[in-house]
C-alpha positions as a LaTeX table, in Angstrom:
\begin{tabular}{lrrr}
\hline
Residue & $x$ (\AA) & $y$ (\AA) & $z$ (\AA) \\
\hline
Unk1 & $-59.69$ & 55.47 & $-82.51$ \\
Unk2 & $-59.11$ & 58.60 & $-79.89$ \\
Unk3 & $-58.28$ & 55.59 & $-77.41$ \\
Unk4 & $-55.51$ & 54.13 & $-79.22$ \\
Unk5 & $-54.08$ & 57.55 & $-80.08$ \\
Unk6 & $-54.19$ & 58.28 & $-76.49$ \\
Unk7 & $-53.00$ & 55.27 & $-75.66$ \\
Unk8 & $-50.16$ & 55.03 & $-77.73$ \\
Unk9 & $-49.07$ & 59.09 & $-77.45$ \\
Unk10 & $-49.55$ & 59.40 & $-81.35$ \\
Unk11 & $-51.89$ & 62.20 & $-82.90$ \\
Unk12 & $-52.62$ & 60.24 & $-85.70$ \\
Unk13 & $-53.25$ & 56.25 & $-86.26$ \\
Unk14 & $-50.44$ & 56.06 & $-88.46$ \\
Unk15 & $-48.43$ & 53.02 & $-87.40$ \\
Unk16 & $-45.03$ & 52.60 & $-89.27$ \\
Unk17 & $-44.41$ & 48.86 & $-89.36$ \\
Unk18 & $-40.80$ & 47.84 & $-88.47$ \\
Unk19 & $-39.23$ & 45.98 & $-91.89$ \\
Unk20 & $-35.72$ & 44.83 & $-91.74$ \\
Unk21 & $-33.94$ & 45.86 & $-94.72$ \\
Unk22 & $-36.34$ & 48.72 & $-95.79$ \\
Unk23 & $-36.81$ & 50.86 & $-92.54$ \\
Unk24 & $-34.20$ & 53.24 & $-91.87$ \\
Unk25 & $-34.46$ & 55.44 & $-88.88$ \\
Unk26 & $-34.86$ & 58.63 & $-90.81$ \\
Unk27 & $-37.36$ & 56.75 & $-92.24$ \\
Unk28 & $-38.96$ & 55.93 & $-87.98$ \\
Unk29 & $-38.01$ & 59.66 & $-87.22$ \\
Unk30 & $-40.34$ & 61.00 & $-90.10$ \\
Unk31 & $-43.35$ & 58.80 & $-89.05$ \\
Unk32 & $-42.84$ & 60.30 & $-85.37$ \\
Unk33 & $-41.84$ & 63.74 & $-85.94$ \\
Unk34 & $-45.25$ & 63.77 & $-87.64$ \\
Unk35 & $-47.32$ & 62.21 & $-85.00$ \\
Unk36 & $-47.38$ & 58.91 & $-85.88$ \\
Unk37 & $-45.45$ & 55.70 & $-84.12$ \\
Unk38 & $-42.74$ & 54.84 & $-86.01$ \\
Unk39 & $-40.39$ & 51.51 & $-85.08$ \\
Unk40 & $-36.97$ & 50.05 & $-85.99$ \\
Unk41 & $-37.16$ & 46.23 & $-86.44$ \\
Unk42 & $-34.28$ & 44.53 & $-84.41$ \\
Unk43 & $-34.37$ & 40.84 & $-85.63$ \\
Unk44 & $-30.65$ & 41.22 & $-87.11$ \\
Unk45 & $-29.55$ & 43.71 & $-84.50$ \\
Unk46 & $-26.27$ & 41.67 & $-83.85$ \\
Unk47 & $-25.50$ & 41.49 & $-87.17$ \\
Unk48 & $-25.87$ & 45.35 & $-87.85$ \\
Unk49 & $-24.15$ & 45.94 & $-85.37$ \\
Unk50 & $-20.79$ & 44.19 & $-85.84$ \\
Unk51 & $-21.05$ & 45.07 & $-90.20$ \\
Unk52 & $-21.32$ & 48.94 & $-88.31$ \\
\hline
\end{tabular}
């Protein structure tokens, strides 16, 4: 476990799993402001982007 934390540059395993529709990024800043990896899903990037 200490090699994937080193590894990944997390302090603990907590790996936020990237779902489109649900995850926000306050949501991805929360899970890595507390030491774990958070990630934004991009498979409708496009599309959020032109609706923003």
């Amino acid at each position: 476990m200490n090699q994937i934390k080193s590894l990944l540059g997390i302090r603990y395993p907590v790996i936020g799993g990237p779902m489109l529709g649900v995850t926000t990024p306050e949501m991805v800043a929360a899970v890595s402001n507390s030491g774990g990896l958070g990630s934004l899903p991009i498979g409708a990037w496009r599309q959020m982007w032109r609706e923003n």
